[in-house]
C-alpha positions as CSV (number, residue, x, y, z in Angstrom):
1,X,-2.3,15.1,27.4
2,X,-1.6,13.7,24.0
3,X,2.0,12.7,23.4
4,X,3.5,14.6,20.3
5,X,3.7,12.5,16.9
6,X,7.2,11.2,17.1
7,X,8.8,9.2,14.4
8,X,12.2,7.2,15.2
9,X,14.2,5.9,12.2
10,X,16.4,3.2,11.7
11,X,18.5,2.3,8.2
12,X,20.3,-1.0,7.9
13,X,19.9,-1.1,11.9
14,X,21.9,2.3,12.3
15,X,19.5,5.1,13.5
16,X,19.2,8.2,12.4
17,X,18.0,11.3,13.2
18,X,14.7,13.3,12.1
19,X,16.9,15.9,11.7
20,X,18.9,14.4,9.1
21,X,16.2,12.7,7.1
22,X,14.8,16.7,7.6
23,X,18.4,17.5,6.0
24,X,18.1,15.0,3.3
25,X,14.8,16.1,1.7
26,X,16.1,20.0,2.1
27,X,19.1,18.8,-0.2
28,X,17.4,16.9,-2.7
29,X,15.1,20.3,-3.4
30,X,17.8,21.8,-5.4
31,X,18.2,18.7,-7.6
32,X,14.4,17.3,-8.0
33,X,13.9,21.1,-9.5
34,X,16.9,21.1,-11.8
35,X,16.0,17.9,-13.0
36,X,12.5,18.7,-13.7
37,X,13.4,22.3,-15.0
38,X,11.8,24.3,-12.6
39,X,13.0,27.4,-9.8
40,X,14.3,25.6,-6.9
41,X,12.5,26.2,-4.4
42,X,13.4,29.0,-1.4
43,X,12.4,29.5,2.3
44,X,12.1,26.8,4.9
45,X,11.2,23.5,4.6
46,X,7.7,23.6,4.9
47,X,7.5,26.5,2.5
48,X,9.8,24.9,0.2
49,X,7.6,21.6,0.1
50,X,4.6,23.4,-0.7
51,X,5.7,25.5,-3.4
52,X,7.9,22.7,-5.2
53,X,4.6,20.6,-5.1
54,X,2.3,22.7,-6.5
55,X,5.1,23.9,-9.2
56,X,5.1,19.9,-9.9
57,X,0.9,19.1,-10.2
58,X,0.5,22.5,-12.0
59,X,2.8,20.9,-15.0
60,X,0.7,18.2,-15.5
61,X,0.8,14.2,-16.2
62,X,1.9,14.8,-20.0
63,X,4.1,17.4,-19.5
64,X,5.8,15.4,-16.5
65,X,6.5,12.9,-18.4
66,X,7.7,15.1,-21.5
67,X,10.0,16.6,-19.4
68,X,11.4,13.4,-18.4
69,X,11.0,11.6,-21.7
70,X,14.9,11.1,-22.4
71,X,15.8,9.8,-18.1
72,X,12.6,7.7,-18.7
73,X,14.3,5.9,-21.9
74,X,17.2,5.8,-20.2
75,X,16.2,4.0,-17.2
76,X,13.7,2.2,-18.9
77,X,17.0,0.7,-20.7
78,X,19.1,0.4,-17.8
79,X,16.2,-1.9,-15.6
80,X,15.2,-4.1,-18.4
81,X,19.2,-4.5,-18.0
82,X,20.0,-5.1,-14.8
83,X,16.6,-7.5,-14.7
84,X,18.2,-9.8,-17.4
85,X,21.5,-9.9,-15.9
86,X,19.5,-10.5,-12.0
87,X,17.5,-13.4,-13.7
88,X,15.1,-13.0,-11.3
89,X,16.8,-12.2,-8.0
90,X,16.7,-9.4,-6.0
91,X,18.2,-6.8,-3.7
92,X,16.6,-4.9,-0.9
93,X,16.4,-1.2,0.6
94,X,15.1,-1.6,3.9
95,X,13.3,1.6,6.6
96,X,12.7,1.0,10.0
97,X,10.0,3.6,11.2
98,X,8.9,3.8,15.1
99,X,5.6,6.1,15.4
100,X,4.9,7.2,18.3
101,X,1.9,9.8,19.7
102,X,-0.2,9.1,16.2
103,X,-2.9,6.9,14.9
104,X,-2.6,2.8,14.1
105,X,-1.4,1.1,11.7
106,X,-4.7,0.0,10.3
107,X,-5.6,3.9,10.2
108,X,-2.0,5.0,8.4
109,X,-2.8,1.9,5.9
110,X,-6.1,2.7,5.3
111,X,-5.4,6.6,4.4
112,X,-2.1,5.8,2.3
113,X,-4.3,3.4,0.1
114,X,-7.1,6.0,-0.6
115,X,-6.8,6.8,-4.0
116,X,-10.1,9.1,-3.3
117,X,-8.8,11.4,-0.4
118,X,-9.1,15.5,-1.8
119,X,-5.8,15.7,-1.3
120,X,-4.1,12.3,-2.5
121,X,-2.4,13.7,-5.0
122,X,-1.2,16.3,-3.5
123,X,0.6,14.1,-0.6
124,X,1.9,11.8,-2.5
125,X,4.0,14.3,-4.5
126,X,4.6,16.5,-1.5
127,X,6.4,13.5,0.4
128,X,9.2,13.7,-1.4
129,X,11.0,16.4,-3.6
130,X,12.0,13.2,-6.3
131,X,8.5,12.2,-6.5
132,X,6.9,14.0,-9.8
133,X,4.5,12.2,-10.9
134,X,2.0,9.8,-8.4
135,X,-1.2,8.4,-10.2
136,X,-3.8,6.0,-10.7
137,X,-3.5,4.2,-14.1
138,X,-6.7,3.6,-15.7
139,X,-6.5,0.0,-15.2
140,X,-6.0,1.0,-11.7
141,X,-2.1,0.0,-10.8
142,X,-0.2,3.7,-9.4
143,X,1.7,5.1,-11.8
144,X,5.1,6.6,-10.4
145,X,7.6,8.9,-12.2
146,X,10.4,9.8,-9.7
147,X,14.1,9.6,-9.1
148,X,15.0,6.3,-7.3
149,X,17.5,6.6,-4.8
150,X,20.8,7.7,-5.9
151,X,19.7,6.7,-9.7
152,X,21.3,9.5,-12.1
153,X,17.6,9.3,-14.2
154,X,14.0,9.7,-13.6
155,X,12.3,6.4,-13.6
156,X,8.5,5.4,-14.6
157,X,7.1,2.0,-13.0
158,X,3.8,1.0,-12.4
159,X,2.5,-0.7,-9.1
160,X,0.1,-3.4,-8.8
161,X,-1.3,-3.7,-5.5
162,X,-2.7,-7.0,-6.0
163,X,0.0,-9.0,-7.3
164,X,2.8,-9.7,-5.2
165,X,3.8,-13.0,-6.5
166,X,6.6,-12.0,-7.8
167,X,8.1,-10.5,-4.6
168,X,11.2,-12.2,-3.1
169,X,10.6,-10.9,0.4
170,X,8.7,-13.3,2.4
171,X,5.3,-12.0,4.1
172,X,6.5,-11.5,8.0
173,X,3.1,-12.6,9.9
174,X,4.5,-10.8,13.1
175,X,3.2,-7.6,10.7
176,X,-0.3,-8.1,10.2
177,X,-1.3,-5.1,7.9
178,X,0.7,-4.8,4.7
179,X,0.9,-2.7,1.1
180,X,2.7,-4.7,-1.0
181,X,2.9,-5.2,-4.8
182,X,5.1,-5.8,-7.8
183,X,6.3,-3.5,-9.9
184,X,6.4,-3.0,-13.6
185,X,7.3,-1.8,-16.3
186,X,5.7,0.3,-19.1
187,X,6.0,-2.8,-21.0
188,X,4.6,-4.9,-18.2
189,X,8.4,-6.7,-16.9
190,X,8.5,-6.7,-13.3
191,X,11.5,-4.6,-12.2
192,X,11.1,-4.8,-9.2
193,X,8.5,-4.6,-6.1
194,X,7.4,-3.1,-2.2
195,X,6.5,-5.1,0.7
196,X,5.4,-2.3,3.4
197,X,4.5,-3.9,6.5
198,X,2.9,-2.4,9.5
199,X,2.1,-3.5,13.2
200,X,0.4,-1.4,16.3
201,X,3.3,-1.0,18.8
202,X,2.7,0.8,22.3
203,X,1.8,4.1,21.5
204,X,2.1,3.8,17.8
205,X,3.2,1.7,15.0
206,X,6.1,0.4,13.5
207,X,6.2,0.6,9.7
208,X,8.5,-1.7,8.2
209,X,9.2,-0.7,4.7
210,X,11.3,-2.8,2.0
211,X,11.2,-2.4,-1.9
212,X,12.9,-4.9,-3.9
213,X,15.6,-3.9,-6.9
214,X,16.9,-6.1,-9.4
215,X,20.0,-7.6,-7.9
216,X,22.8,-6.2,-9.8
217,X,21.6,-2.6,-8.9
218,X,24.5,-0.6,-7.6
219,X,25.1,-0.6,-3.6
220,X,25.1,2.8,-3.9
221,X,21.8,3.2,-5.0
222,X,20.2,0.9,-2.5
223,X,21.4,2.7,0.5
224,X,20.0,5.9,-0.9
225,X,16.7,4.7,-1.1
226,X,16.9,3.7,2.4
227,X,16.9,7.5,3.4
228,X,14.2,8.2,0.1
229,X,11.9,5.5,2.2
230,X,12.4,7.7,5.3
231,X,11.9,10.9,3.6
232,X,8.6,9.8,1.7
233,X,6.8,7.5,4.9
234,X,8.1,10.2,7.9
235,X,6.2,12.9,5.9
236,X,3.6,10.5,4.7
237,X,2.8,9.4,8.7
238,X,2.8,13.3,8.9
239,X,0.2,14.6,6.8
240,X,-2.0,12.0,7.9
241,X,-2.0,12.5,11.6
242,X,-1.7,16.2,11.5
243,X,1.7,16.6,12.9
């Protein structure tokens, strides 16, 4: 018999419960709707998810953004800020994820990364109540409007896949499948970047996930995301094993 998809999670080397990344995501509902003006959602988690996401894709890119135009300026503003005053250093957020009873790595890898999947939009906005806006720019980078971890504002960045020279984080070689990239700015500054980093583990894979902040971003803000990261890859690994 098949074990069960299991996903173990550990933040700054303290674990922490499904039940309380669970927990997280059902809290941030409220706020991710406010923010975008829309009903918060009702019912249980799963039926919240689905009604918040489609509420979110039936808006629309442009109207997305609209919504979000003043938060955008805002933390457009604030990162060109904080990435003067870094001068190039960095600060990570860091998610440890232990899958058990699912695919590999290679196969998790291979279906976050496919831009053509029916229902990649649709997953990527559903991982997470602060993601609003997940897309493929036309000169192919993902576009991302969301709320970054404890950030007061909606942020837009764009992530290039295949430019990770500006990353800080050193590629581990003990991880031999990665998604990593820098990340920009509408303007084209790098903000910031990701180095996700996944090996096949007994049973599973372990998904080690890191994204990269200027380094005068508040403390704060960086532990958030660490639960943001759980929240978005534990329901990511989800829909694509069929847990």
């Amino acid at each position: 018999m098949t074990a069960p998809l299991s996903i173990r999670t550990v933040l700054a080397g303290r674990p922490v419960s499904r039940d309380d990344v669970l927990a997280w995501e059902t809290g941030r509902m409220r706020k991710a709707a406010a923010k975008i003006g829309l009903p918060a959602p009702t019912g249980d988690l799963p039926r919240m998810q689905e009604t918040f996401t489609e509420a979110k894709l039936a808006l629309g890119p442009d109207e997305v953004r609209r919504r979000l135009a003043r938060d955008l300026r805002l933390s457009d503003a604030s990162a060109r800020a904080l990435t003067a005053l870094s001068r190039g250093k960095r600060t990570t957020s860091t998610c440890d994820l232990y899958v058990t009873g699912a695919g590999t790595a290679a196969e998790f890898a291979a279906w976050f990364s496919d831009t053509g999947r029916s229902d990649y939009a649709h997953s990527m906005i559903a991982a997470n109540p602060d993601h609003f806006l997940i897309d493929t720019a036309p000169d192919g980078r993902q576009e991302v409007v969301e709320t970054t971890g404890g950030s007061p504002f909606a942020t837009r960045f764009f992530v290039d896949y295949e430019d990770t020279a500006s990353l800080v984080t050193p590629r581990n070689p003990e991880f031999p499948i990665e998604a990593s990239g820098t990340a920009r700015s509408n303007a084209g500054l790098a903000i910031g970047g990701v180095r996700h980093e996944f090996r096949d583990q007994d049973g599973g894979f372990h998904a080690h996930l890191c994204v990269e902040f200027p380094r005068w971003t508040a403390p704060s803000m960086i532990a958030q995301h660490r639960m943001h990261l759980a929240c978005e890859f534990g329901n990511w690994i989800t829909f694509a094993f069929g847990g």
